[in-house]
N, C-alpha and C positions, 0 to 999 in steps of 0.2 A: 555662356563663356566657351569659347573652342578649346580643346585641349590639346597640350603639347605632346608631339609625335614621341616620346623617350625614347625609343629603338630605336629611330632614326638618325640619333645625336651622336657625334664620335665621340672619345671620350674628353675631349678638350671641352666641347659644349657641353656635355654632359655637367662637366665638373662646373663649367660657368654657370650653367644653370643651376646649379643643389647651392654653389656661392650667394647666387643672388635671392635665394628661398633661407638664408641665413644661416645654411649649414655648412659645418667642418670637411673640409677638401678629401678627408679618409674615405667619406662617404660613396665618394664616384667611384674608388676603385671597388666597395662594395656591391653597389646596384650594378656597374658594370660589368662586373661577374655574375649578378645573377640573372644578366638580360641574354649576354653574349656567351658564356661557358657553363652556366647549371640549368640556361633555357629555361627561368622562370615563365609561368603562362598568366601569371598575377603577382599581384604584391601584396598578399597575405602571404606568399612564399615564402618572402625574404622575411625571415626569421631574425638576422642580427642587426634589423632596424628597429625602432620604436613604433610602437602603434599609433604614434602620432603621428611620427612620417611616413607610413603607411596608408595611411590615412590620408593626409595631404597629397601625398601623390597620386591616391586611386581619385583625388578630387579636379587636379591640375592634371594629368595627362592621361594619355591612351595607350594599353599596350597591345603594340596589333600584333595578333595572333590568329591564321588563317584558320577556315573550317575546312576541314576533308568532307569531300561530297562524297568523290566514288573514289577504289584502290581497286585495280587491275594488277593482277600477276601474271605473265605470260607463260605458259607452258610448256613452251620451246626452250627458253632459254633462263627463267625468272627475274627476268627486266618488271618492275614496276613501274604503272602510272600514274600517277594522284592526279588528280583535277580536287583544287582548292576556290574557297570559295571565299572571295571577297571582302571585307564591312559593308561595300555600296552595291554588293548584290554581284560583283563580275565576277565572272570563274577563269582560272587560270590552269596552266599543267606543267607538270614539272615530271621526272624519271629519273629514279634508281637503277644504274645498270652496273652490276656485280661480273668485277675481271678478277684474273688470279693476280695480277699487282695490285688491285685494291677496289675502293666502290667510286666511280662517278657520278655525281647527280648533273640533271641537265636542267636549268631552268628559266622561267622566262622571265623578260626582262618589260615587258608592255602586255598590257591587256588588249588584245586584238594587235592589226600590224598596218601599216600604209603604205608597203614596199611595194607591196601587188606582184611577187614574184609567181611566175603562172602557174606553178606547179604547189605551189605550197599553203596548204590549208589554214596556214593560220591568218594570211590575210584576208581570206575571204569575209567582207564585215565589215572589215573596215577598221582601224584602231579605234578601242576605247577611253583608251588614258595610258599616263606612263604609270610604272607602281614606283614607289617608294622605297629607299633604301631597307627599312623595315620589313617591307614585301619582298624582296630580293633576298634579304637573309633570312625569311620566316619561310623560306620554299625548302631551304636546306635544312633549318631546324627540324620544320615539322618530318621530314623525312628519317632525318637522327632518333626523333621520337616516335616515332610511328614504325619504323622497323627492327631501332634495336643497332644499326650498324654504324660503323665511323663510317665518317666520308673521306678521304684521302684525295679528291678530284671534283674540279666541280668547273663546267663548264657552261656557258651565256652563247646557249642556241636551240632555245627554245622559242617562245612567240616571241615575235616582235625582234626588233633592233635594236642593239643591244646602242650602238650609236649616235640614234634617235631617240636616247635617254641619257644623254654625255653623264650630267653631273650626279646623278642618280647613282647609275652605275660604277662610277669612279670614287664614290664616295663607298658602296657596297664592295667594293672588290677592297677596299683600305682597309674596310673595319673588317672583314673576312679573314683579311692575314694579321691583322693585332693580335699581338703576343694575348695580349688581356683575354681575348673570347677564345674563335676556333683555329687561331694561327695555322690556319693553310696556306701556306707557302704560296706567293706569289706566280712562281715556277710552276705549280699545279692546277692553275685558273685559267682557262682558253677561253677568250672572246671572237667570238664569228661575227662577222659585219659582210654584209652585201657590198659594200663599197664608198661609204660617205667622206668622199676625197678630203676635205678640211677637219675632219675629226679624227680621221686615221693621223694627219700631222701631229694634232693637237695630243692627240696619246700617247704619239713616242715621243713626246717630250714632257711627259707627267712622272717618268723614273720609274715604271710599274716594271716589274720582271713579268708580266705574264705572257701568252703564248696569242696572238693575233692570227686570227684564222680566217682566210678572206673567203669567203662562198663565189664562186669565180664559175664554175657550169657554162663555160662555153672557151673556146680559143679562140673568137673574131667578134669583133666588134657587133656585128649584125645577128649573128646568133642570139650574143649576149644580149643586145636590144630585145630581141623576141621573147629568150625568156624571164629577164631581167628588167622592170622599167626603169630604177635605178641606172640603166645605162645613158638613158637618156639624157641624164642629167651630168653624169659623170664617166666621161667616155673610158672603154679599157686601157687605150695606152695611159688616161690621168692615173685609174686607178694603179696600175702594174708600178708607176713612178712612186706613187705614195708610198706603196709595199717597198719598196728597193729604200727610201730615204728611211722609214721604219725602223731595215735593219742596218741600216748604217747608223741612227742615233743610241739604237740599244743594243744589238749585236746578238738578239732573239729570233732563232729560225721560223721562218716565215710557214702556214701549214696554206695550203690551199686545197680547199673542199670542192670534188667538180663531181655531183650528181648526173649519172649516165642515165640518159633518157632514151629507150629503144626508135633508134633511125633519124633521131633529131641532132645529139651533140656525139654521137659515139663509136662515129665513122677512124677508119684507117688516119685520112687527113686529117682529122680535128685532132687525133692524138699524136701527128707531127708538128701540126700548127701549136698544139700546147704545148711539147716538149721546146718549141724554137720561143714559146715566151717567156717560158721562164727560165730561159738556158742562161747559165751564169751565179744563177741564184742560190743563195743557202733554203733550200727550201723543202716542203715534204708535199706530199699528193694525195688526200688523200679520197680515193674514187667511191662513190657513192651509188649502190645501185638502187635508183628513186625510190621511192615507197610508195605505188597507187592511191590515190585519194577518190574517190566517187566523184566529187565535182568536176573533177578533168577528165580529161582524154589521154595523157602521156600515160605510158607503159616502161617496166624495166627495161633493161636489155638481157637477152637471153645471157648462159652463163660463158659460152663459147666468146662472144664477142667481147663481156668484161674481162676474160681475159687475155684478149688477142689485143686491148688496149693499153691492159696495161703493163705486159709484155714488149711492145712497143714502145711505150715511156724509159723502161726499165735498157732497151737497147740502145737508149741516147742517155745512158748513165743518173736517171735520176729516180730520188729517192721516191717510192710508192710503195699503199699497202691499199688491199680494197677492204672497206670497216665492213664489219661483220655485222649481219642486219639483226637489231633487237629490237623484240616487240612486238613482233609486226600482228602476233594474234588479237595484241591488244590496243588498235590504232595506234599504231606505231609512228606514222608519219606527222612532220611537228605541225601541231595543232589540231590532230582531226579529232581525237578526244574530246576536247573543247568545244570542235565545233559541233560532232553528234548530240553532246548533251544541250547543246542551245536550242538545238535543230527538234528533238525529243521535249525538251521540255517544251516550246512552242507548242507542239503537237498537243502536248498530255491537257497545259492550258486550256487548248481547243475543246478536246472533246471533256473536258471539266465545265466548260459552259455552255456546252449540251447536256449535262448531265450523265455521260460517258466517263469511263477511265478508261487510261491506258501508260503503259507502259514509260519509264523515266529514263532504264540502262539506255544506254550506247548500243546501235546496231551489231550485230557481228561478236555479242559479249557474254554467249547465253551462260557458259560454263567459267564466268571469272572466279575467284577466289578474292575474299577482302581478309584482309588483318587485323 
C-alpha cells in the first residue's frame, strides 16, 4: 500500500484526512504542530497522541525527513551548505547565510534544472523531478535543526525553477507562512524565476505578499537568448510586461537579478540599455558578480568594472546594491555542490569496481568543517 505524504498536507487536508481515519478534528491542530513547529522527525514524538494513533499513522503515511550527506562551512564568511539527500536516492542543496538583520536560507525547488541557463551549474544533467511541498519545507527545517538558528528569510533560488514547480511551490510558500508551523511572513519569501511568462500572471494573482525576483542577466534581447534559452521561448519585452502587470496587481517591488559576466553582459551599453528597461519601474537591482563554475568558460568581471556599472545605473536614478559574494570557498555557485558530489561519487563508484577507493568530498573542500 503507498503511503500518504503527511507533510505535504495543509492543514485543511490534513484535518480531512485524521476526519476520515475516524478521529476528533483537535487532532490536526496537534500533529500539525508537531510536523510544522516542534519539527517532529517521527511519530513516536508526538507524545499527546495515543500509541494507537501512533501507530496507525507510522502504518498509513510517510514522514519525509531529508539526510544530510555533506555540511560545508565557509571561512570567509560562514555561509553553510548542506547537500541533502533524497528517499529516491537525489541529492539536493540548500544554504544558510548569516546577515546582521537576520539568517536566510536558500533552497531548492527541483532536483536537477531544464532551463539550461549557460552559466549555471545546476542545470547541467538535466532535471531530475520536482520535490514536494514536504521537500521544500524539510530544506529549511533541517537547517533549523542542524544549526541551532531561526530563520527569519528564506528565499527559492537554488536548483531548479522554482516556476516549473507552480503548484508545489505555492502550496510550500502557504504552509511556510501558516500561523500554525513557522509563520514567516510572506513579505520575507523571494521567488526568483528565469522568466516563465504565463506563471509570473498566474502568481500575481494567487494574493501571496512575497517578493518576485526576475533572474534577467542581460539588457537585449539577444544577449538574453545566449545566456538564457528560456528567451527563446519567452522573448524579453513578454517578460519585462509580465513584471510590470505583477506590480500593478500586488503593488510588491519588483527585484531584478543581473549576474555580471566579465565582457559578455557588463559593458558601459548594457548598463544604459538596462537602466532604459526598466526605467519607470518600482524596482531593485540587484548586480551579481557570477560565480565560476569548471564546466563553463564565463569569468567574473573585475572589481573596477562592477563598479563603473553600477555607478552608471545609480546616475539614471535607480535603486542598486551589488550582493555580497557567500561561499564561494564552499561551491558557492547554485548548484555546483551538488553537482561535484554526483561527479565524485560516479568516480568513487568507478574505482570501487576495480577494486580502488577514492575520495567522496567535493573538489576544492580539503579544509571543511561539518556540525
Amino acid at each position: 500500500m503507498e503511503k500518504t505524504d503527511i507533510k505535504s498536507m495543509d492543514y485543511p487536508e490534513l484535518s480531512a484526512f485524521l476526519t476520515g481515519m475516524g478521529e476528533k478534528s483537535f487532532r490536526a491542530g496537534q500533529i500539525y504542530q508537531w510536523l510544522h513547529e516542534k519539527l517532529a522527525q517521527s511519530f513516536s514524538e508526538m507524545t499527546n497522541l495515543s500509541a494507537a494513533l501512533r501507530e496507525r499513522l507510522n502504518e498509513s503515511c510517510e514522514l519525509t525527513c531529508l539526510e544530510p550527506v555533506e555540511i560545508l562551512t565557509s571561512r570567509i564568511d560562514g555561509t553553510q551548505k548542506y547537500l541533502f539527500r533524497l528517499a529516491d536516492g537525489n541529492v539536493i542543496e540548500s544554504v544558510l547565510m548569516k546577515y546582521h538583520h537576520g539568517n536566510s536560507v536558500c533552497i531548492s525547488s527541483q532536483a536537477g534544472c531544464r532551463m539550461g541557463c549557460r552559466f549555471c551549474a545546476s542545470t547541467i544533467g538535466g532535471l531530475k523531478r520536482n520535490l514536494t511541498p514536504a521537500e521544500l519545507l524539510e530544506q529549511v527545517y533541517q537547517i533549523r535543526r542542524l544549526s541551532g538558528e531561526r530563520v527569519s528569510n528564506v528565499v527559492l533560488m537554488g536548483t531548479g525553477e522554482p516556476l516549473d514547480n507552480y503548484e508545489n511551490v505555492k502550496k510550500f510558500i502557504c504552509m511556510l507562512s501558516d500561523e500554525r508551523g513557522q509563520n514567516i511572513s510572506g513579505r520575507n519569501i523571494t521567488l526568483s524565476t528565469c522568466g516563465i511568462v504565463p506563471n509570473i500572471y498566474r502568481l500575481a494573482k494567487e494574493g501571496l505578499q512575497i517578493t518576485l525576483a526576475l533572474s534577467l542577466h542581460a539588457s537585449s534581447q539577444e544577449k538574453r537568448r545566449d545566456l538564457m534559452p528560456i528567451a527563446n521561448k519567452y522573448s524579453l519585452d513578454q517578460v519585462m510586461e509580465a513584471c510590470r502587470s505583477y506590480y500593478d496587481l500586488t503593488g510588491r517591488r519588483l527585484t531584478f537579478e543581473y549576474s555580471l559576466v566579465g565582457g559578455v553582459n557588463d559593458t558601459v551599453r548594457d548598463a544604459q540599455e538596462l537602466a532604459g528597461l526598466v526605467r519607470g519601474m518600482n524596482c531593485h537591482i540587484n548586480l551579481i558578480p557570477v560565480n565560476p563554475i569548471e564546466e563553463r568558460s564565463y569569468v567574473q568581471s573585475d572589481k573596477k568594472t562592477i563598479l563603473k556599472f553600477k555607478n552608471k545605473l545609480e546616475n539614471y536614478g535607480i535603486n542598486v546594491t551589488i550582493r555580497r559574494e557567500m561561499g564561494r570557498d564552499v561551491n558557492g555557485a547554485c548548484g555546483q555542490l551538488r553537482r561535484h558530489y554526483i561527479e565524485e561519487t560516479k568516480d568513487t563508484h568507478s574505482l570501487q569496481d576495480t577494486g580502488q577507493t577514492g575520495p567522496i568530498c567535493p573538489k576544492g573542500t580539503e579544509s571543511e568543517e561539518e556540525i
